[in-house]
C-alpha positions as CSV (number, residue, x, y, z in Angstrom):
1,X,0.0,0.0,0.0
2,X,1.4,3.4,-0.9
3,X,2.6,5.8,1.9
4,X,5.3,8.1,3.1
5,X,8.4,7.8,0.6
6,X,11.6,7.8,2.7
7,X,14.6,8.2,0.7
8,X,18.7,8.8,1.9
9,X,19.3,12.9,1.9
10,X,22.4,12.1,-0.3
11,X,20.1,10.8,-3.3
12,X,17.1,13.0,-2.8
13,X,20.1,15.8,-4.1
14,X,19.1,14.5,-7.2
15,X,15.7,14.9,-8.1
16,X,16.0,18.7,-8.7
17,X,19.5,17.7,-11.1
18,X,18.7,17.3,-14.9
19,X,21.1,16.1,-17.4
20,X,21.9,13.5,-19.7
21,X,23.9,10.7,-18.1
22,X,24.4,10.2,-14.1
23,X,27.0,8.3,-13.0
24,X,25.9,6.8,-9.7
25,X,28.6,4.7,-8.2
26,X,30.6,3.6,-4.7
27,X,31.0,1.0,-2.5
28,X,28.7,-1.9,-1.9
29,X,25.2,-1.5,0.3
30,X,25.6,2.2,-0.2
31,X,21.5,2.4,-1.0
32,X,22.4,2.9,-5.1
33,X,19.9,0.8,-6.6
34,X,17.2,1.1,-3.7
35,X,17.5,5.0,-4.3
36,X,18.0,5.3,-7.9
37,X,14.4,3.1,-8.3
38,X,12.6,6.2,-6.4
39,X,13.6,8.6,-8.1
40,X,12.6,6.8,-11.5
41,X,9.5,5.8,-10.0
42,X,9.2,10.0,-9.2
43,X,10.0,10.8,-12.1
44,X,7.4,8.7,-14.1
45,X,4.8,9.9,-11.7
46,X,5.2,13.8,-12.7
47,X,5.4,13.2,-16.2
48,X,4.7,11.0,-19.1
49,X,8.0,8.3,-19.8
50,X,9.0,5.5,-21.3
51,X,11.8,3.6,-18.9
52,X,13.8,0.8,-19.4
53,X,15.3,-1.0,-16.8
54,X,18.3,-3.0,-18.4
55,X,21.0,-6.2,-17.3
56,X,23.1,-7.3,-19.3
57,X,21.4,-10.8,-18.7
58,X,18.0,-11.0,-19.1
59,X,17.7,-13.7,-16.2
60,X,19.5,-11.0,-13.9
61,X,16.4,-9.1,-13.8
62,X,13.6,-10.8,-12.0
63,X,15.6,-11.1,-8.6
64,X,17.2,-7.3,-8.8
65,X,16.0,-4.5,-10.3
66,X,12.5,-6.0,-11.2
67,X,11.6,-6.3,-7.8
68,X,13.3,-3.1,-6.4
69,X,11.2,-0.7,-8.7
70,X,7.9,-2.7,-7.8
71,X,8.4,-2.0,-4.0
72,X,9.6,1.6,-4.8
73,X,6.5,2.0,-7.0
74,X,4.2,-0.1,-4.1
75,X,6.1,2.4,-1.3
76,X,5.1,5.6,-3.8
77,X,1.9,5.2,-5.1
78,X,0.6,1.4,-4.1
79,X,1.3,-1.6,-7.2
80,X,-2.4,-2.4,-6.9
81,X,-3.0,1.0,-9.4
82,X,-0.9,-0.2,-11.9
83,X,-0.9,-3.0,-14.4
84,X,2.1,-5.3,-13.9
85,X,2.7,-8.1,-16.3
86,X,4.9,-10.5,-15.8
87,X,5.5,-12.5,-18.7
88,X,6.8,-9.7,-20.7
89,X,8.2,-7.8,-17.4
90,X,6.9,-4.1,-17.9
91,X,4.7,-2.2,-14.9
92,X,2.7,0.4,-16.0
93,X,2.1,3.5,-14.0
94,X,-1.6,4.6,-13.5
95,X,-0.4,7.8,-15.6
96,X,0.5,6.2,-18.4
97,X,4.1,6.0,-17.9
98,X,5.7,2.9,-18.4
99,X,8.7,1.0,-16.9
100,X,10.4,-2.4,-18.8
101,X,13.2,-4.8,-18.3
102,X,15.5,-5.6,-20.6
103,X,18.7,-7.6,-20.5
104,X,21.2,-6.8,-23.0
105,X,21.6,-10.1,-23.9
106,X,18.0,-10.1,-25.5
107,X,18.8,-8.3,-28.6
108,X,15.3,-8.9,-30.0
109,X,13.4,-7.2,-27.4
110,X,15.9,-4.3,-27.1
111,X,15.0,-3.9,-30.9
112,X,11.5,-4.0,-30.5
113,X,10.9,-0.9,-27.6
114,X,10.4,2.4,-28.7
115,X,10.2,6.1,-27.6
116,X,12.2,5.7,-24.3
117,X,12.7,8.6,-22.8
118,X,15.0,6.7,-19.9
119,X,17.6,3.7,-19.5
120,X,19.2,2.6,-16.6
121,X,22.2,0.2,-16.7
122,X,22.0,-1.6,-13.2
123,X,25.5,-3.0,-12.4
124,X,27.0,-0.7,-15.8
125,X,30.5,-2.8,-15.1
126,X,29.4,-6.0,-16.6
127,X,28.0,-4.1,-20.3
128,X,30.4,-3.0,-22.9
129,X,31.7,0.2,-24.3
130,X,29.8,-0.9,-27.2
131,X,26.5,-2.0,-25.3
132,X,26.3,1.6,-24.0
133,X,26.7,3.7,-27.2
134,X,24.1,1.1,-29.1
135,X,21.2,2.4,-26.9
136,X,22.7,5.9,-26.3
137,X,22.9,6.4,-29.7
138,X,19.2,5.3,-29.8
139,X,18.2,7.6,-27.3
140,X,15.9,10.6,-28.8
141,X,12.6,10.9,-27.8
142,X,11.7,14.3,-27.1
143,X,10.6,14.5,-23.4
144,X,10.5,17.5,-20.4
145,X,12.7,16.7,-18.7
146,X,15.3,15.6,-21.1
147,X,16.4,12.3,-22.1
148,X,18.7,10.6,-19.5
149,X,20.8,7.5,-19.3
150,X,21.6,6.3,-15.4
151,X,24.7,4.0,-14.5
152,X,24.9,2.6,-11.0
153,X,27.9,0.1,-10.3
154,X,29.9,-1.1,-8.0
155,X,33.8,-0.2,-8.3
156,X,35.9,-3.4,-9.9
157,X,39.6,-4.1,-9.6
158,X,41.5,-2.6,-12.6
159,X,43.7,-5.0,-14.6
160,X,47.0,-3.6,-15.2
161,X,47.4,-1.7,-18.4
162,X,43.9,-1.0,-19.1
163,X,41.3,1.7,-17.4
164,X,37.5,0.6,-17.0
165,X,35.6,2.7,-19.7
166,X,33.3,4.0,-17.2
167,X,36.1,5.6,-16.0
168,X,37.7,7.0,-18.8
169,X,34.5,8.0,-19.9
170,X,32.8,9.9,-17.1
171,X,35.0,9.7,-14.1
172,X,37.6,12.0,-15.1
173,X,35.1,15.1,-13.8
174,X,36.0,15.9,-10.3
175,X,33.8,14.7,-7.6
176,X,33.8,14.4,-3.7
177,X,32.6,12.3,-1.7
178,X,28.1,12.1,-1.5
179,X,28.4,15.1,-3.3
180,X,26.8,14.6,-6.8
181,X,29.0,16.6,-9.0
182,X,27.9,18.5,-12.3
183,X,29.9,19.3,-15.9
184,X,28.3,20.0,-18.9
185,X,25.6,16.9,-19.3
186,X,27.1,14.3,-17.0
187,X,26.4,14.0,-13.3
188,X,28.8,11.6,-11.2
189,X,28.0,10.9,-7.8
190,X,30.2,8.7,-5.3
191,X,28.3,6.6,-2.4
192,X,29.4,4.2,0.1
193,X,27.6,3.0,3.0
194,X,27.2,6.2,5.8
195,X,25.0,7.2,3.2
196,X,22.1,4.4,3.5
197,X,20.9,5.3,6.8
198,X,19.2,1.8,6.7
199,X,22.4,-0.5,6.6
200,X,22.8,-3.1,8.8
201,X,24.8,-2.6,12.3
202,X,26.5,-6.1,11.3
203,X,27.0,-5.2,7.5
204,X,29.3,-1.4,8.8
205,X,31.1,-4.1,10.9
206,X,32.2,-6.4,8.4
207,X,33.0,-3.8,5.9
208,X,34.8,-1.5,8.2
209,X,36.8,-4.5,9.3
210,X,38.3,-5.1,6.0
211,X,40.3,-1.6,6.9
212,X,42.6,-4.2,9.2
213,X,42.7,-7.2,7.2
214,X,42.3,-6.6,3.4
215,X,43.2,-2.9,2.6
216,X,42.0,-3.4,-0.9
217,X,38.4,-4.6,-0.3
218,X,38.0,-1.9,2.2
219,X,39.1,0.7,-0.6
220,X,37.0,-1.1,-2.9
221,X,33.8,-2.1,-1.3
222,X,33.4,0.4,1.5
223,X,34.9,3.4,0.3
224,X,33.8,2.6,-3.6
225,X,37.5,2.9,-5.2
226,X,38.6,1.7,-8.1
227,X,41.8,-0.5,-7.2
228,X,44.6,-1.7,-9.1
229,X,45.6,-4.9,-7.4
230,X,49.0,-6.4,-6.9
231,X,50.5,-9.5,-6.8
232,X,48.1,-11.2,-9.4
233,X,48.2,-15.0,-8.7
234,X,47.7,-16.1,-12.1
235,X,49.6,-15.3,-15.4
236,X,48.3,-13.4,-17.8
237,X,50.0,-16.1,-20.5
238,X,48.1,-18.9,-19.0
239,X,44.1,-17.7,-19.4
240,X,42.1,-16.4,-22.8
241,X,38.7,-15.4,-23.3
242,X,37.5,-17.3,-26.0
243,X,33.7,-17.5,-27.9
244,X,32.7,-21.2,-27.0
245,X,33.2,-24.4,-25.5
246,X,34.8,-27.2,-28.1
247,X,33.2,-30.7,-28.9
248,X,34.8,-33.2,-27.5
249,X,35.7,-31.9,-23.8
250,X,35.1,-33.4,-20.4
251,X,31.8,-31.8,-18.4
252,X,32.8,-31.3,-14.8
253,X,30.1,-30.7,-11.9
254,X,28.3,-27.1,-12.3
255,X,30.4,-25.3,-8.9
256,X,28.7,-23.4,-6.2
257,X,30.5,-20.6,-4.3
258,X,27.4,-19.6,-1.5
259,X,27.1,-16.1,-0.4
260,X,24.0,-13.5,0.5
261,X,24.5,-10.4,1.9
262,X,27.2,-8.1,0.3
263,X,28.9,-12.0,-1.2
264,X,27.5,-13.0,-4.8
265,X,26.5,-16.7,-5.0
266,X,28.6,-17.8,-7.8
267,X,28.1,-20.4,-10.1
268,X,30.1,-22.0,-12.8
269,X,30.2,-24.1,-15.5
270,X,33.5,-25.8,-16.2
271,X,35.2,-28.2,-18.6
272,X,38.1,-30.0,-18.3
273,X,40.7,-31.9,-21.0
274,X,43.8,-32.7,-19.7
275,X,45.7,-29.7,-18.0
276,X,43.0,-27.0,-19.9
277,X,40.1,-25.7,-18.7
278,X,36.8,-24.1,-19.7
279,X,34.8,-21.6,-17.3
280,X,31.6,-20.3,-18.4
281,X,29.7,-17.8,-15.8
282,X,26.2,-18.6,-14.9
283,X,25.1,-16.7,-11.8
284,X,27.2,-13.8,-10.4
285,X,24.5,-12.3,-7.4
286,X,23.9,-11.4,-3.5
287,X,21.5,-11.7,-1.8
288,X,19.8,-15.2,-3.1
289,X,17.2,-16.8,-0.4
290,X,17.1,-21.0,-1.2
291,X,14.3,-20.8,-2.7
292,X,15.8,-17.9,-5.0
293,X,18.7,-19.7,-5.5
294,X,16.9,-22.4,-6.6
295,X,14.7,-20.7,-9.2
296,X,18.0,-19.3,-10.4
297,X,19.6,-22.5,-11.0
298,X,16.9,-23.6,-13.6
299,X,16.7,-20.6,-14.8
300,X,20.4,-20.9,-15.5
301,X,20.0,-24.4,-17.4
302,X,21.2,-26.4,-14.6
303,X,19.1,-29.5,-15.0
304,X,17.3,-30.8,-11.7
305,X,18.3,-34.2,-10.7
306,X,20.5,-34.4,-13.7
307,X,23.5,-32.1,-13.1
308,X,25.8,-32.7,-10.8
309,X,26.9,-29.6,-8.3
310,X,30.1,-29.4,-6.0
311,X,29.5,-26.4,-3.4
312,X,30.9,-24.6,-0.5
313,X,30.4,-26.5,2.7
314,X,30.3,-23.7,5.0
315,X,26.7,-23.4,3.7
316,X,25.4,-27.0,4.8
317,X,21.8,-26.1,5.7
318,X,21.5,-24.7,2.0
319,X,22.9,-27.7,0.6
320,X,20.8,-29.9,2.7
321,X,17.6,-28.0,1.1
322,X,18.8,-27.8,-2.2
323,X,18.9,-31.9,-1.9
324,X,15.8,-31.9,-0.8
325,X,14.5,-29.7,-3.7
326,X,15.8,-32.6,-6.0
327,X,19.5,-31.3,-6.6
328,X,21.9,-33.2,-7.1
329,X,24.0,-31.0,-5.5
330,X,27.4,-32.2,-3.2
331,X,29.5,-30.1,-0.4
332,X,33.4,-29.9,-0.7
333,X,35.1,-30.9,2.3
334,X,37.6,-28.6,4.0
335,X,37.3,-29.8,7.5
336,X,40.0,-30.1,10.0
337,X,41.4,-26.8,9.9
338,X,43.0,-26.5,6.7
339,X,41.7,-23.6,5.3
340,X,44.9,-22.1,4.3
341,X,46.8,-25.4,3.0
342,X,43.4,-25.9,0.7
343,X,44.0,-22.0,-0.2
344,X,47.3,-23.0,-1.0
345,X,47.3,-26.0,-2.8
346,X,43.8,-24.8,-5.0
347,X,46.1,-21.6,-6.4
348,X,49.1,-24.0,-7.0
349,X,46.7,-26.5,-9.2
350,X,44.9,-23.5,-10.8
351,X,48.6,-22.2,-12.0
352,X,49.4,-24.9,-13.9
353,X,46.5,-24.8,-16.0
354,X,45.1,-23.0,-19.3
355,X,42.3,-21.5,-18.2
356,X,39.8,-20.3,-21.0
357,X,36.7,-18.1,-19.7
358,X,33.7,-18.9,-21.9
359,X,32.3,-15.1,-23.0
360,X,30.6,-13.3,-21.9
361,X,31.3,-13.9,-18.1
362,X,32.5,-10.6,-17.2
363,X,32.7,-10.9,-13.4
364,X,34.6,-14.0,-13.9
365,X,37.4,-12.4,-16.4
366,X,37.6,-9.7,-13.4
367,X,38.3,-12.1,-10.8
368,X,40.7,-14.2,-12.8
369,X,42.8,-11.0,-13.5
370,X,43.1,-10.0,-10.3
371,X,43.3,-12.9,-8.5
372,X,46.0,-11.7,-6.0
373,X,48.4,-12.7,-2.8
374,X,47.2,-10.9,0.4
375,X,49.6,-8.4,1.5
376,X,50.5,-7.3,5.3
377,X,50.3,-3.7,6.7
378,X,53.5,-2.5,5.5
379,X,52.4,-3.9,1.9
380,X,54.6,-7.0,1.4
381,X,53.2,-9.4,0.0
382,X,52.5,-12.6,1.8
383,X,52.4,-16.1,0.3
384,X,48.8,-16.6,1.9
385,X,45.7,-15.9,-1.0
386,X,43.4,-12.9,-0.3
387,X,40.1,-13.1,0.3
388,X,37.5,-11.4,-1.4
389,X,36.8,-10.9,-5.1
390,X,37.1,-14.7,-5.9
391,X,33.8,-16.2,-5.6
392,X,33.6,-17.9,-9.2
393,X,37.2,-19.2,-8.7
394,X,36.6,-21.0,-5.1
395,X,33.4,-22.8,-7.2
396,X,35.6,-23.5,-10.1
397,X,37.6,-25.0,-7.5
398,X,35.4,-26.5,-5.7
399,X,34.3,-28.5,-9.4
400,X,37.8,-28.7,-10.5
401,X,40.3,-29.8,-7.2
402,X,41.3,-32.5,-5.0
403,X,44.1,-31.9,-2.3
404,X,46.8,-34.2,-1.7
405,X,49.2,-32.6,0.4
406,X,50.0,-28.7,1.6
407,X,52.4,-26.5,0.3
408,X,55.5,-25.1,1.9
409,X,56.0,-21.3,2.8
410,X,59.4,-20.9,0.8
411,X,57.9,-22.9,-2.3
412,X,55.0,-19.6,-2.3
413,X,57.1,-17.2,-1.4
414,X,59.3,-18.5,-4.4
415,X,56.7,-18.6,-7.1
416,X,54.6,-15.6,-6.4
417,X,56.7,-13.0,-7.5
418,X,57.6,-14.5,-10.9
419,X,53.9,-16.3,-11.5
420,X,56.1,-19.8,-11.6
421,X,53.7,-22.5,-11.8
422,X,54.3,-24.6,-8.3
423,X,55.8,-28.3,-8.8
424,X,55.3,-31.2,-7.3
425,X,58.4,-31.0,-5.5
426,X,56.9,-28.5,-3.2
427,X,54.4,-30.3,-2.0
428,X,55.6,-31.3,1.6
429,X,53.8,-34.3,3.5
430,X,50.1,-34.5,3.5
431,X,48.6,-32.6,6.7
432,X,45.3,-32.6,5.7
433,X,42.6,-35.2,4.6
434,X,41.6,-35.3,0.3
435,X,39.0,-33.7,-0.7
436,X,36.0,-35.5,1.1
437,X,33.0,-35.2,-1.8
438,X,29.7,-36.6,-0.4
439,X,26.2,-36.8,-1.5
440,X,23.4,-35.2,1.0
441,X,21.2,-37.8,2.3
């Protein structure tokens, strides 16, 4: 039922700016995509427009942005007014003014809408240069207020050598901290999480914690940076990104990395033929309930009591449910306090492979180029992996590896600095169990 709109002062800046593009960006449960929905759903309400609410996979949608702008439209002016249709996913406003969802990915569609007057890229870091100038280009339909385009992301490690192109195309102006910032037709705005007055006690606690133990991810996820990261595991020789998956290769188990909050639950498809690999992104999101999650995994071609699935076993209450849903799904074993020696051992086996990420799979070609060693607080590098922004590698792990012994300090401290593959040689004797893979009952 509609009723008083509440909305963070920093975004409510906002509704009296007009311009083309606004860059809305910053650290992670900052109150972007909540806020950016209101003022959409605001600014269909006081005049005639045409929005479209975009992906860059279609079956992204449903459990994001689709259900943020229905409970900022049922918080405005009640959903019961308006005529939702699912099938098709567009809302329309008892004005006239329309909202629809499109992923990127659904060319035919994206073809098919016209007069928009509004798009919004949610998560604008996994679309392409290319995917933004295709619909900007497009972009015409004379409206008051004028045309805009919104982008809201998350800041993602930079890969050395190469600058995002949201950056180098609308970050240059300069901007301050939740204080939106104007030049000609762009506006950029820079959030992190003192500016969502609604964030969770325990969410500020785990994010400000990252200031002491992962100096990165605290620049990155609570003050919205964009990092460069050091100490990259893997070599840029020994991974592609390539179109398909040839005939002929080994299926592995689909791999599970859980997560809910501020983690994404990640999973991947992989491949296997001797020491190659082939990783294919299918779910990159936060947030997932069980029964989300296991709407997503259909949605995502997994194949109920067909496919097999390796996950995380720090989850065991979702994998027991998931089994009980009718997944086949199985829990990786690192029991017996051998978190670090599985850490270890999993970034020694992934060095001595080709890796080839299936396209699109953006988040995954992120993580596998900065994949990095954790470094101390006077910023050496330690031969211990960081934590963080490698969800879709621990479930391609998870798929992929077996331990079978741990891996000595000097041989990491060795091989980090050069990206030397680790050899058998410097495996010292087994202190843990193998990997312990076992169906839920």
């Amino acid at each position: 039922m509609a009723g008083r709109v509440v909305i963070n002062r920093v975004f409510d800046a906002l509704r009296s700016v007009y311009c083309r593009y606004f860059c809305i960006y910053g650290g992670r449960r900052s109150s972007k995509s909540w806020s950016i929905s209101q003022l959409l759903v605001r600014r269909a309400l006081e005049s005639v427009r045409k929005i479209v609410v975009m992906r860059k996979f279609a079956t992204s949608l449903r459990m994001s942005v689709w259900s943020r702008v229905q409970a900022a439209i049922e918080e405005c002016v009640g959903l019961s007014r308006c005529k939702v249709h699912r099938g098709d996913r567009t809302i329309r406003l008892p004005n006239g003014s329309t909202f629809e969802f499109v992923g990127a990915d659904d060319a035919e569609k994206l073809k098919s809408i016209e007069g928009v007057s509004d798009f919004w890229f949610e998560e604008a870091t996994e679309f392409t240069e290319q995917d933004f100038d295709v619909v900007d280009a497009g972009l015409s339909t004379p409206v008051t207020p004028q045309s805009s385009v919104w982008l809201s992301f998350n800041p993602v490690p930079q890969i050395d050598g190469s600058q995002h192109w949201l950056v180098r195309r609308f970050l240059g102006i300069e901007h301050e901290m939740s204080v939106p910032a104007v030049r000609g037709n762009v506006c950029v705005l820079r959030t992190w999480y003192k500016d969502n007055a609604f964030v969770p006690q325990p969410t500020i606690n785990l994010l400000e914690g990252y200031a002491e133990t992962n100096r990165q991810l605290y620049e990155q996820w609570a003050l919205g940076e964009f990092v460069s990261v050091e100490g990259a595991i893997l070599d840029t020789a020994r991974w592609d990104v390539v179109l398909s998956v040839p005939t002929g290769v080994r299926r592995m188990p689909f791999g599970l990395d859980f997560g809910y909050s501020i983690d994404p639950c990640a999973l991947i498809e992989c491949y296997r033929q001797g020491d190659e690999i082939w990783l294919r992104e299918r779910l990159y999101q936060a947030g997932l309930t069980t029964g989300e999650l296991d709407e997503a995994l259909e949605e995502r071609g997994v194949r109920r009591g067909v496919d097999e699935i390796v996950a995380d076993s720090a989850e065991p209450r979702m994998i027991a449910e998931l089994g009980q849903r009718g997944w086949l799904i199985r829990a990786a074993d690192k029991s017996g306090g051998a978190a670090l020696s599985f850490k270890r051992q999993a970034a020694a086996f992934m060095q001595n492979l080709r890796i080839h990420i299936v396209e699109p799979s953006p988040n995954l070609q992120t993580e596998v180029a900065t994949w990095s060693w954790k470094r101390d607080r006077l910023d050496n590098q330690l031969p211990i992996v960081a934590d963080g922004h490698d969800h879709l590698i621990d479930a391609a792990i998870y798929s992929l590896f077996k331990p079978s012994g741990s891996i000595s300090y000097e041989a990491l401290e060795a091989a980090q600095g050069s990206h030397r593959p680790l050899r058998s040689n410097d495996l010292i004797s087994a202190d843990i169990e193998p990997l312990r893979i076992g169906a839920v009952s």
